[in-house]
N, CA, C and O of each residue as an XYZ file, in Angstrom:
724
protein
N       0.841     -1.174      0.000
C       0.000      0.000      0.000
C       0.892      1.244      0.000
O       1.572      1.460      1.003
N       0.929      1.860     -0.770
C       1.544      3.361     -1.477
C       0.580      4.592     -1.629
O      -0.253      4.814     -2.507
N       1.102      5.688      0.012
C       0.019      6.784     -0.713
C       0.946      7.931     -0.962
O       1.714      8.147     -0.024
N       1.056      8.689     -1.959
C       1.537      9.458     -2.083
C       0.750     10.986     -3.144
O       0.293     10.903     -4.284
N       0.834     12.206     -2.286
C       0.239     13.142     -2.096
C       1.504     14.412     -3.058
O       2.712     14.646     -3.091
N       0.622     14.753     -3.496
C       1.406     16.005     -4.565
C       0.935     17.456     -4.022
O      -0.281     17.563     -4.179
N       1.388     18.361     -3.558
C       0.736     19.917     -3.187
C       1.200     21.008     -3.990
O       2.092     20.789     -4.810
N       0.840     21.855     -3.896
C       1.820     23.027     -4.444
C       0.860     24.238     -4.879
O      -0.268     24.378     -4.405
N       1.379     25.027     -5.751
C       0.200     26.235     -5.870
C      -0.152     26.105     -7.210
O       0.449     25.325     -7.950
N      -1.023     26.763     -7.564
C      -1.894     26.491     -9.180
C      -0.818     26.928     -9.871
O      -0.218     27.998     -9.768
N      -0.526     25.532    -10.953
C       0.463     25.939    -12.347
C       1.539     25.757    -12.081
O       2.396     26.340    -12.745
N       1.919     24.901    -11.034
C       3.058     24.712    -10.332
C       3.351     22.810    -11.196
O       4.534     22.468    -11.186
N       2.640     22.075    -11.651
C       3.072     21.154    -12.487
C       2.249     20.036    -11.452
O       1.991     18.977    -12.026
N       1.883     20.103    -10.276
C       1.561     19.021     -9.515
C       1.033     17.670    -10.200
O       1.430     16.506    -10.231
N      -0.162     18.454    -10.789
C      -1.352     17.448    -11.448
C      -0.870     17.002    -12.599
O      -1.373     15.911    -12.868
N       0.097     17.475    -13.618
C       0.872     16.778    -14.560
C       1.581     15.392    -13.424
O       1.191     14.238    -13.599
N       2.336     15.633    -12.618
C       2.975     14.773    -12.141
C       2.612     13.733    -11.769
O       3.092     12.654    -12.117
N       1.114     14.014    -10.500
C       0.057     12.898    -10.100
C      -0.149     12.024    -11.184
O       0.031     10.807    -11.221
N      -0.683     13.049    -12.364
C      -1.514     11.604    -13.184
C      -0.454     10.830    -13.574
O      -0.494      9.600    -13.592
N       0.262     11.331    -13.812
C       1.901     10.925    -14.766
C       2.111      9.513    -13.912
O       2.056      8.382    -14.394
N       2.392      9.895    -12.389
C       2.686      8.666    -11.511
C       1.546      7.644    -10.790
O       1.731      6.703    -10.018
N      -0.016      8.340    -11.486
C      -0.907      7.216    -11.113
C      -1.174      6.566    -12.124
O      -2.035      5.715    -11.900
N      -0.611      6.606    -13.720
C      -0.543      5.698    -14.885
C       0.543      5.358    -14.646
O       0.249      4.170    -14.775
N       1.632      5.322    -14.392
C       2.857      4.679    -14.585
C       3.116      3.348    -13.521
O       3.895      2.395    -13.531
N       2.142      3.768    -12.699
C       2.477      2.815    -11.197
C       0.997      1.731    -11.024
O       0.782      0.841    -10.201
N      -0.083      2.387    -12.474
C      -1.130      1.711    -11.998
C      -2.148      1.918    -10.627
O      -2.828      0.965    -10.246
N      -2.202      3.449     -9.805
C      -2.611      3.514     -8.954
C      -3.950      4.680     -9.415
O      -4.170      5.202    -10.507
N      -4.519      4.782     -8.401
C      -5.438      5.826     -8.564
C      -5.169      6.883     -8.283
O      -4.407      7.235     -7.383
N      -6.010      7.813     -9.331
C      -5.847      9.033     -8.963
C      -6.678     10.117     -8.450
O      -7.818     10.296     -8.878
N      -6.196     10.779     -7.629
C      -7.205     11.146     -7.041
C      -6.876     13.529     -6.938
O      -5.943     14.292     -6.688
N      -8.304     13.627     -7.311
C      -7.883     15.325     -7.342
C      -8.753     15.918     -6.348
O      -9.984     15.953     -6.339
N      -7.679     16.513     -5.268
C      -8.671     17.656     -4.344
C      -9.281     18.715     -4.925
O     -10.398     18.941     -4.460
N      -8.851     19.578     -5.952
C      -9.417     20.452     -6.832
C     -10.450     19.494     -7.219
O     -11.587     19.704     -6.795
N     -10.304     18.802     -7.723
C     -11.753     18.476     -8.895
C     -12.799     18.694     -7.885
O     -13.759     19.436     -8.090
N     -12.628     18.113     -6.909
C     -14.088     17.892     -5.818
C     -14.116     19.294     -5.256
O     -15.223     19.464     -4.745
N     -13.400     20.312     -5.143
C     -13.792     21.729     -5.217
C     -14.261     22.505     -5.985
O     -14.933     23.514     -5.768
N     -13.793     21.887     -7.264
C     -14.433     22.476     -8.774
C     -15.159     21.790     -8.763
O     -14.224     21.098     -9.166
N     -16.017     21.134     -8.712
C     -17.248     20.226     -8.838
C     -18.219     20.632     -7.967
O     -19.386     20.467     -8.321
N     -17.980     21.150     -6.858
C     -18.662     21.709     -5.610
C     -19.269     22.856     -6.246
O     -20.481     23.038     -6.360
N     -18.138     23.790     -6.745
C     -18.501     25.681     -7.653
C     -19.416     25.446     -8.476
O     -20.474     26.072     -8.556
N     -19.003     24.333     -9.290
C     -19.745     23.553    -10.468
C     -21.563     23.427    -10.106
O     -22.526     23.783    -10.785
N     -21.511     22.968     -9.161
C     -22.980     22.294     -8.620
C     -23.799     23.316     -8.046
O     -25.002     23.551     -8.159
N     -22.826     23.904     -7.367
C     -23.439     25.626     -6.939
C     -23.644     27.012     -7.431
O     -24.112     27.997     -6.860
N     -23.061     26.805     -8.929
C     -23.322     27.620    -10.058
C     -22.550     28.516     -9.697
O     -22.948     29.643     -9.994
N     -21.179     28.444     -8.940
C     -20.518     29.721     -8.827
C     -18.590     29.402     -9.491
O     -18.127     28.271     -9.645
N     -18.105     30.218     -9.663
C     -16.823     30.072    -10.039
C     -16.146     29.985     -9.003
O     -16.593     30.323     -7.906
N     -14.605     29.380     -9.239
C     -13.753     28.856     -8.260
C     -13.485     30.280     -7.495
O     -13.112     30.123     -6.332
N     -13.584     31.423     -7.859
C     -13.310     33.064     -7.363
C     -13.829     32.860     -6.011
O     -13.370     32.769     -4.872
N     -15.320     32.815     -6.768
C     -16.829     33.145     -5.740
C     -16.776     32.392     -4.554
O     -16.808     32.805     -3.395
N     -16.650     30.676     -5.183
C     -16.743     29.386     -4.148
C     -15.901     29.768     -2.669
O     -16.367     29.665     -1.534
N     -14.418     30.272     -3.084
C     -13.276     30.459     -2.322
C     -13.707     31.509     -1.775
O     -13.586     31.300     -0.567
N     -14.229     32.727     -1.964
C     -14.508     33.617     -1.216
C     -15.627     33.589     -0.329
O     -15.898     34.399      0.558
N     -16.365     32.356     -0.741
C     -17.677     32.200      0.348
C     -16.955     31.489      1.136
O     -17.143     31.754      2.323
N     -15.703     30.159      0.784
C     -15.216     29.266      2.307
C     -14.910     30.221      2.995
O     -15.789     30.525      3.801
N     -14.067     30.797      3.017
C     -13.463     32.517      3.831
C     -14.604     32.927      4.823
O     -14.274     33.683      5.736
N     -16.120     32.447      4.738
C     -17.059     32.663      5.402
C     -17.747     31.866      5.938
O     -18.525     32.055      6.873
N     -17.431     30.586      5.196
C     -18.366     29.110      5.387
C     -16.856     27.673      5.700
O     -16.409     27.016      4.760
N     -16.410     27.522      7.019
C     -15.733     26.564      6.991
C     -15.895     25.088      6.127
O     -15.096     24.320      5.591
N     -17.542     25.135      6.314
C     -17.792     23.932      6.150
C     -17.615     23.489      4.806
O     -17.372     22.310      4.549
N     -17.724     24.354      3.955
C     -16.857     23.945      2.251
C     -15.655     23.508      2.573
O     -15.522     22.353      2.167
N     -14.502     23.994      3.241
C     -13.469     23.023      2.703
C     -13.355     22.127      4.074
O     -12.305     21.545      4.347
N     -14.256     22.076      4.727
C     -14.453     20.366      5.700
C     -14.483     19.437      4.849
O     -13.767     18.439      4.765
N     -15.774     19.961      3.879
C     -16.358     18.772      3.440
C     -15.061     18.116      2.259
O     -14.632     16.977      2.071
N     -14.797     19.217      1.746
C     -13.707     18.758      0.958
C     -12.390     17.805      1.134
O     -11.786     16.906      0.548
N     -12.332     18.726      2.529
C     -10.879     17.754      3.082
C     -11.253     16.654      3.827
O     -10.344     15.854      4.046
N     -12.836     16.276      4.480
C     -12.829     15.021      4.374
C     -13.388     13.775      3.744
O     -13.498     12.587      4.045
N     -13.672     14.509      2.809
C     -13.971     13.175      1.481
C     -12.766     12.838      0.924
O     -12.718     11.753      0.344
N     -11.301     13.849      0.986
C      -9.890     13.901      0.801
C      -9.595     12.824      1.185
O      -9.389     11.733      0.655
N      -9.583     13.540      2.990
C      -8.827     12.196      4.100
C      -9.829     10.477      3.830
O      -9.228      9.403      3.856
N     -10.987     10.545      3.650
C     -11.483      9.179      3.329
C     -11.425      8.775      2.413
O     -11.544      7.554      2.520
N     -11.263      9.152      1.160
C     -10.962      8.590      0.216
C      -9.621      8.027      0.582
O      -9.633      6.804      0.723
N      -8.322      8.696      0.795
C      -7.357      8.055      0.704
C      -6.979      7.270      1.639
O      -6.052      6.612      1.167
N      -7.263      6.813      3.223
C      -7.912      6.371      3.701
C      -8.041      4.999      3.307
O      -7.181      4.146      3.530
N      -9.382      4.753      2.579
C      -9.756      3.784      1.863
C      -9.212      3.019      0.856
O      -9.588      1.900      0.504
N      -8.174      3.772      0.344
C      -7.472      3.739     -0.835
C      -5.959      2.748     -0.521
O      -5.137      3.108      0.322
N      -5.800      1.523     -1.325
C      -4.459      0.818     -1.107
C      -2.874      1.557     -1.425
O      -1.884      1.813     -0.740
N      -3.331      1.751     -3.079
C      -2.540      2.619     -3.867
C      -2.989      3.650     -4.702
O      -3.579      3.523     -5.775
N      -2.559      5.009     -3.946
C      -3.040      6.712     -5.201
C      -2.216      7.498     -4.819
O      -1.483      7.554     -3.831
N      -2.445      8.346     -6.000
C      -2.205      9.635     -6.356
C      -2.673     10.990     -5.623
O      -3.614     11.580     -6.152
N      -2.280     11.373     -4.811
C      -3.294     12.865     -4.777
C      -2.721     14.245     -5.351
O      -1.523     14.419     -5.127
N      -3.117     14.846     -5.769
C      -2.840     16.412     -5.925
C      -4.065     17.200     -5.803
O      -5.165     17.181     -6.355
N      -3.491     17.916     -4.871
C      -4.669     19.465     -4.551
C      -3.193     20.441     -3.793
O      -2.142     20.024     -3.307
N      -3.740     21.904     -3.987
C      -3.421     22.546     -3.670
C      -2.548     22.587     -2.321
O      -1.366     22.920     -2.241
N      -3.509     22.120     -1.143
C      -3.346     22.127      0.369
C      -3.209     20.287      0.711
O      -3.074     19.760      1.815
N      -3.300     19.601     -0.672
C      -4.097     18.387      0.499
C      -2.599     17.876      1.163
O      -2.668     17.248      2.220
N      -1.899     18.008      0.853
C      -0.458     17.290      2.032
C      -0.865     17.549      3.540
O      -0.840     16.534      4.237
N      -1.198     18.609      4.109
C      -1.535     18.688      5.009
C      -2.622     18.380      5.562
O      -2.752     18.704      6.742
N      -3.740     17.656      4.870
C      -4.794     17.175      4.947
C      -4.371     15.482      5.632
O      -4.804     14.998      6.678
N      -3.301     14.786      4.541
C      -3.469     14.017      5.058
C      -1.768     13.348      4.955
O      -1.439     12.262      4.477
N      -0.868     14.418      5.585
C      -0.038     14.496      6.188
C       0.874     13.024      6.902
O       2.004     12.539      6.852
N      -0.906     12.654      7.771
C      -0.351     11.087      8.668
C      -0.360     10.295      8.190
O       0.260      9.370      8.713
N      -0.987     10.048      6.971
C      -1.157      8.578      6.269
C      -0.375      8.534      4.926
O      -0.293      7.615      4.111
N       0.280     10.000      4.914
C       0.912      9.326      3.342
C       2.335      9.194      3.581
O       3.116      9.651      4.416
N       2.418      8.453      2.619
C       3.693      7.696      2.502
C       4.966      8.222      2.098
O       6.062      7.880      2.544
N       4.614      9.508      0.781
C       5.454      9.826      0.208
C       4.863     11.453      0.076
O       3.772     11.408     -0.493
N       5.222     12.764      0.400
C       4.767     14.289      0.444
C       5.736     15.081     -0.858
O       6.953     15.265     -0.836
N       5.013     15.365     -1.671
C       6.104     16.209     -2.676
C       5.264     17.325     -2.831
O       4.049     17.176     -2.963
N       5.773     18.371     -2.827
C       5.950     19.852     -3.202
C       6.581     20.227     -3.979
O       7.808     20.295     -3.903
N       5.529     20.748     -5.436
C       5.613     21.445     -6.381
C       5.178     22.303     -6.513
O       4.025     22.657     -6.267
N       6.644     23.223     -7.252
C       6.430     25.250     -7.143
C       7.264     25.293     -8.330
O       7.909     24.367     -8.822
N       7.155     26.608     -8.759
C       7.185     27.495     -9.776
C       7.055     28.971     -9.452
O       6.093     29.340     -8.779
N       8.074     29.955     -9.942
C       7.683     31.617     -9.799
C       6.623     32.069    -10.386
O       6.524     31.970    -11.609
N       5.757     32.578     -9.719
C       4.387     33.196     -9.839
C       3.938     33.438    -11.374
O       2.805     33.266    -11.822
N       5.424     34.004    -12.285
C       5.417     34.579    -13.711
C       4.856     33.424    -14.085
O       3.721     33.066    -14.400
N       6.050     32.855    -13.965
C       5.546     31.143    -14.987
C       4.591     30.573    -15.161
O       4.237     30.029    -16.207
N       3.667     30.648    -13.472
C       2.721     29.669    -13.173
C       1.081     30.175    -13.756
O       0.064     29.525    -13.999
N       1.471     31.929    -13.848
C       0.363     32.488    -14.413
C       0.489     32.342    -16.125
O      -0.505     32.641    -16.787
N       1.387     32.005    -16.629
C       1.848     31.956    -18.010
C       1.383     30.510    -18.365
O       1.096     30.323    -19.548
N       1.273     29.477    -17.510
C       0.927     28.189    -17.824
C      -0.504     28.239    -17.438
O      -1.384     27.642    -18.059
N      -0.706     28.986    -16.370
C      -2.739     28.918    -15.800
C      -3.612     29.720    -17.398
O      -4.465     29.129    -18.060
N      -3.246     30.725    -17.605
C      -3.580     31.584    -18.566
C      -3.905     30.282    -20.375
O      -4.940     29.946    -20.950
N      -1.924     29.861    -20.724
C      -2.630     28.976    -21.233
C      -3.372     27.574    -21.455
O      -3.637     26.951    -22.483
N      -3.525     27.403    -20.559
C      -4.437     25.690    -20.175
C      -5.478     26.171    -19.832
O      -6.268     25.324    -20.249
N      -6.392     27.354    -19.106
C      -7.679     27.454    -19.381
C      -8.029     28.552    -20.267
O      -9.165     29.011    -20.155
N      -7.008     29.192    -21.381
C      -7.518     30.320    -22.228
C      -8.073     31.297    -21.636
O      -9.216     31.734    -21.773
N      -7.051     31.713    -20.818
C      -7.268     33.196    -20.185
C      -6.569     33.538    -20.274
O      -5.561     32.839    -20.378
N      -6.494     35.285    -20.316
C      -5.877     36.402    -20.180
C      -4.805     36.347    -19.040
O      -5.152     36.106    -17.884
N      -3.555     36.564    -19.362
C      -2.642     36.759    -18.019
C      -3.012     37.802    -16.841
O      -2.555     37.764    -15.699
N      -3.898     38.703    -17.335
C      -4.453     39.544    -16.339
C      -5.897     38.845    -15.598
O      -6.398     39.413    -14.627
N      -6.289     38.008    -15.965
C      -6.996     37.194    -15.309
C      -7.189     36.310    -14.522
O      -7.977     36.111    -13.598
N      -6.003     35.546    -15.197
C      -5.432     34.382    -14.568
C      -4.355     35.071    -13.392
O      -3.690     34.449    -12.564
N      -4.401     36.252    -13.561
C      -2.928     36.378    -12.270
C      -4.308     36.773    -11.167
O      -4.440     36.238    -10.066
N      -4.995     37.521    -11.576
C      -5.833     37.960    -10.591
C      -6.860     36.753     -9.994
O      -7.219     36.620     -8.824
N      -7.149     36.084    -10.922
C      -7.746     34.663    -10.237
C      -6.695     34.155     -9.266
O      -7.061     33.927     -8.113
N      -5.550     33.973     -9.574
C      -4.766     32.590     -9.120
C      -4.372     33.740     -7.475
O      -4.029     33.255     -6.397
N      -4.538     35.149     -7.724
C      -3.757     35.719     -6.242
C      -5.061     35.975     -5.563
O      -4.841     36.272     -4.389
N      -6.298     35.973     -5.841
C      -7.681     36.013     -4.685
C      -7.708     34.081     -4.430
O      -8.123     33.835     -3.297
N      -7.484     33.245     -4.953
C      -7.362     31.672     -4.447
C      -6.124     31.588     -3.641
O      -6.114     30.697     -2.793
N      -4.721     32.600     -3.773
C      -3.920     31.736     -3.324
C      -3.867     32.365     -1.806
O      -3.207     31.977     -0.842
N      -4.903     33.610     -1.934
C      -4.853     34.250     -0.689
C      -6.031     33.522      0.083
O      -5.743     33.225      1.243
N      -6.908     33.287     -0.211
C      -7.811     32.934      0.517
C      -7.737     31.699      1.122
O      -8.199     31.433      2.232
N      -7.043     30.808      0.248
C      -6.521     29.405      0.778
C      -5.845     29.252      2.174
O      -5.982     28.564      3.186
N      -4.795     30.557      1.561
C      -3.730     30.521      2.735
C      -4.064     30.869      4.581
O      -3.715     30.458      5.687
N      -5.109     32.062      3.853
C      -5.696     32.646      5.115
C      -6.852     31.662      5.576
O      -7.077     31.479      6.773
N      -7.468     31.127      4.717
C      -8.397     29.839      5.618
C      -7.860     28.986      6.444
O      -8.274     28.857      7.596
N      -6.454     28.015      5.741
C      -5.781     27.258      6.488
C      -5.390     27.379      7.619
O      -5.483     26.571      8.543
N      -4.716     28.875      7.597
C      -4.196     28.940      8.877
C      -5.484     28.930      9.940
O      -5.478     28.321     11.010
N      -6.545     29.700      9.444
C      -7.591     30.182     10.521
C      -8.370     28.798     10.901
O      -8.914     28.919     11.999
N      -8.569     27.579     10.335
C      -9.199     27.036     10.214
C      -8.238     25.347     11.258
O      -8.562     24.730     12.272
N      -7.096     25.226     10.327
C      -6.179     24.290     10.704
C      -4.731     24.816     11.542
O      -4.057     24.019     12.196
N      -4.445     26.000     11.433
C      -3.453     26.781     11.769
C      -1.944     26.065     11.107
O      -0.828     25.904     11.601
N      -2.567     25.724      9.681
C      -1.687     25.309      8.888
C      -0.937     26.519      8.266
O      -1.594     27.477      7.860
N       0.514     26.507      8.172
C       1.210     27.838      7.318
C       1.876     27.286      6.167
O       2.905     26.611      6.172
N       0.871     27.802      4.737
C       0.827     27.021      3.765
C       2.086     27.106      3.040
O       2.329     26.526      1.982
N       3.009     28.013      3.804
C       4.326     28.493      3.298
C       5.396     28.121      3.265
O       6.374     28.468      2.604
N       5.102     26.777      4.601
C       6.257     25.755      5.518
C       6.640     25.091      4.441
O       5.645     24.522      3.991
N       7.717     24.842      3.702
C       7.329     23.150      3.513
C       7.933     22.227      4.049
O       7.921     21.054      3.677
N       8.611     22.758      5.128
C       9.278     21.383      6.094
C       9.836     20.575      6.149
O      11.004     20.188      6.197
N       8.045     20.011      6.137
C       7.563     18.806      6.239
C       7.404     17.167      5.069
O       7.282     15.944      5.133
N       7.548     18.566      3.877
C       7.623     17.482      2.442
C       8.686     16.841      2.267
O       9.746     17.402      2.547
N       8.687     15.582      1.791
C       9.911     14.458      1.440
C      10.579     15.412      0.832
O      11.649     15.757      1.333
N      10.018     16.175     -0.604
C      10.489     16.282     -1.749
C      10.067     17.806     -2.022
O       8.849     17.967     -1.938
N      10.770     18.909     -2.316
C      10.091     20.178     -2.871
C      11.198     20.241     -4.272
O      12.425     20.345     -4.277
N      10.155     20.126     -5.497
C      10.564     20.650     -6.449
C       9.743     21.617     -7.275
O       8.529     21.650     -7.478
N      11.053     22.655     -7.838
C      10.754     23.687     -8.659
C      10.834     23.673     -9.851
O      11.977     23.547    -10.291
N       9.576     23.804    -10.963
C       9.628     22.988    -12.135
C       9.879     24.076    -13.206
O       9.559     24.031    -14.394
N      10.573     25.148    -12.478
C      11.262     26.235    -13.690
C      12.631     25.767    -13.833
O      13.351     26.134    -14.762
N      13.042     24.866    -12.816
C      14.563     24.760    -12.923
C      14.745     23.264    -13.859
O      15.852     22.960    -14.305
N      13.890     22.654    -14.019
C      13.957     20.951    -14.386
C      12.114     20.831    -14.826
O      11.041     21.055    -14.264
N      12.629     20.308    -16.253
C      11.358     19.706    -16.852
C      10.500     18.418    -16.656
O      10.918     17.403    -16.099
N       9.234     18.579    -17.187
C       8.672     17.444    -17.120
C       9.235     16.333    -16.616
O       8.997     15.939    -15.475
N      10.109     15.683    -17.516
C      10.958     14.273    -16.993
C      11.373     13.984    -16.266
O      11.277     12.928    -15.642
N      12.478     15.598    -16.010
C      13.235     15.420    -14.575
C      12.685     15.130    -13.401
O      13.248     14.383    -12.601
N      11.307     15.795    -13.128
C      10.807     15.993    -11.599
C      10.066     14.298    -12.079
O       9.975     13.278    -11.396
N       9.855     14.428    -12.774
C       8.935     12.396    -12.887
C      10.055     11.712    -12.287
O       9.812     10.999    -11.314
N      11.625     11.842    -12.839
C      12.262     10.684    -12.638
C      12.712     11.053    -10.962
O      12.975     10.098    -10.232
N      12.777     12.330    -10.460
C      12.656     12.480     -8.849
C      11.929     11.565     -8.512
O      12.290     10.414     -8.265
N      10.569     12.104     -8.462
C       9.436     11.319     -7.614
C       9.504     10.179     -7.515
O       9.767      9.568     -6.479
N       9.158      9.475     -9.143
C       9.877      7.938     -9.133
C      10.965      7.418     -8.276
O      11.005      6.409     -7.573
N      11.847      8.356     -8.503
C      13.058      7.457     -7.692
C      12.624      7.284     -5.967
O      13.112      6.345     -5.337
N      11.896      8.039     -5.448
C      11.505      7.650     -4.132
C      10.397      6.924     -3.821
O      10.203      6.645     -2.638
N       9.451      6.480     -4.860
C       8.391      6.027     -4.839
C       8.972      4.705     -5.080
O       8.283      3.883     -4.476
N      10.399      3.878     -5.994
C      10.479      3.408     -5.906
C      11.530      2.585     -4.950
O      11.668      1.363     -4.883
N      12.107      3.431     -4.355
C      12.558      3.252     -2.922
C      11.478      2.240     -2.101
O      11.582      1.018     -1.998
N      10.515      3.018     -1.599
C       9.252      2.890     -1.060
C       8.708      1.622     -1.347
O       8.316      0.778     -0.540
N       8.724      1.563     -2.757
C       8.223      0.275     -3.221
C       8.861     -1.376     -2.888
O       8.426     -2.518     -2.738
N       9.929     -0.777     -2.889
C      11.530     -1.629     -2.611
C      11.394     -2.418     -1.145
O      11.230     -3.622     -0.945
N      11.541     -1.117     -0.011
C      11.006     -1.471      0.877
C      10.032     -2.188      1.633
O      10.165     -2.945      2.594
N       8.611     -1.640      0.751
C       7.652     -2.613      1.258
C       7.711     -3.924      0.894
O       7.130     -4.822      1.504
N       8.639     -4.129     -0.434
C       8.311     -5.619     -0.885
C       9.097     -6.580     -0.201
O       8.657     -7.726     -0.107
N      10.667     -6.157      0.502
C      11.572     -6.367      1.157
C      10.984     -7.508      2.511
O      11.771     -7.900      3.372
């Protein structure tokens, strides 16, 4: 049983990586965003709006972070990537990587993967990355700034696609090594 959890800030490469290592390993994958975007989705509001109502309503990202923690939980072998979820579920995973990127970049990659304006996408991605931050702490007195705590922090302006795959891999298959040992 292998859980390993991807975090980082929007456009930072996470969710390339997750899926990358929940096809390669055969595990599931699993997205804390989606079930937040799916939430905005259902409530007819945008990820802006959604985030600025948790800021008022804990119970949005309860619910989020614990369908998070139970899913994985439940789960033998996955993938996670969300924004915050490392610290969600911190005790049970196996393997913590942190992925970042300078703000330029990350709005240059958000802009083109959902066809927005860089003035949009910067202003989206800095009312989410503020509100996140300031919930966590208020909520979990998590400081989304630490990273400590992660096995692994990589920065995917310095090393491409491959490189940070063949990182992760290499500790996942450590891990793997171990358990079979």
């Amino acid at each position: 049983m292998v859980r390993i959890v991807l975090s980082g800030p929007p456009g930072s490469g996470k969710t390339t990586q997750a899926k990358r290592l929940a096809s390669y390993y055969g595990f599931k994958y699993y997205s804390a965003g989606s079930v937040f975007r799916e939430y905005a989705r259902m409530k007819g509001l945008t990820l802006e709006e959604l985030s600025r109502l948790a800021m008022e309503d804990p119970s949005i990202d309860m619910e989020v972070d614990r369908l998070t923690l139970e899913t994985v939980k439940a789960s033998d072998n996955i993938v996670v990537d969300g924004h915050l979820a490392a610290w969600i579920v911190s005790d049970i995973a196996d393997l913590k990587v942190y992925v970042t990127a300078p703000l330029t970049l990350r709005i240059l990659r958000i802009a083109g993967r959902d066809n927005k304006s860089l003035g949009k996408a910067l202003s989206e991605t800095l009312i989410r990355e503020y509100s996140q931050k300031k919930r966590f702490m208020e909520y979990y007195g998590f400081n989304v700034d630490d990273t400590s705590f992660f096995d692994i922090v990589i920065n995917t302006k310095l090393i491409g696609v491959e490189e940070a795959f063949s990182i992760i891999r290499t500790a996942v298959d450590k891990i793997l090594k171990e358990r079979s040992s």
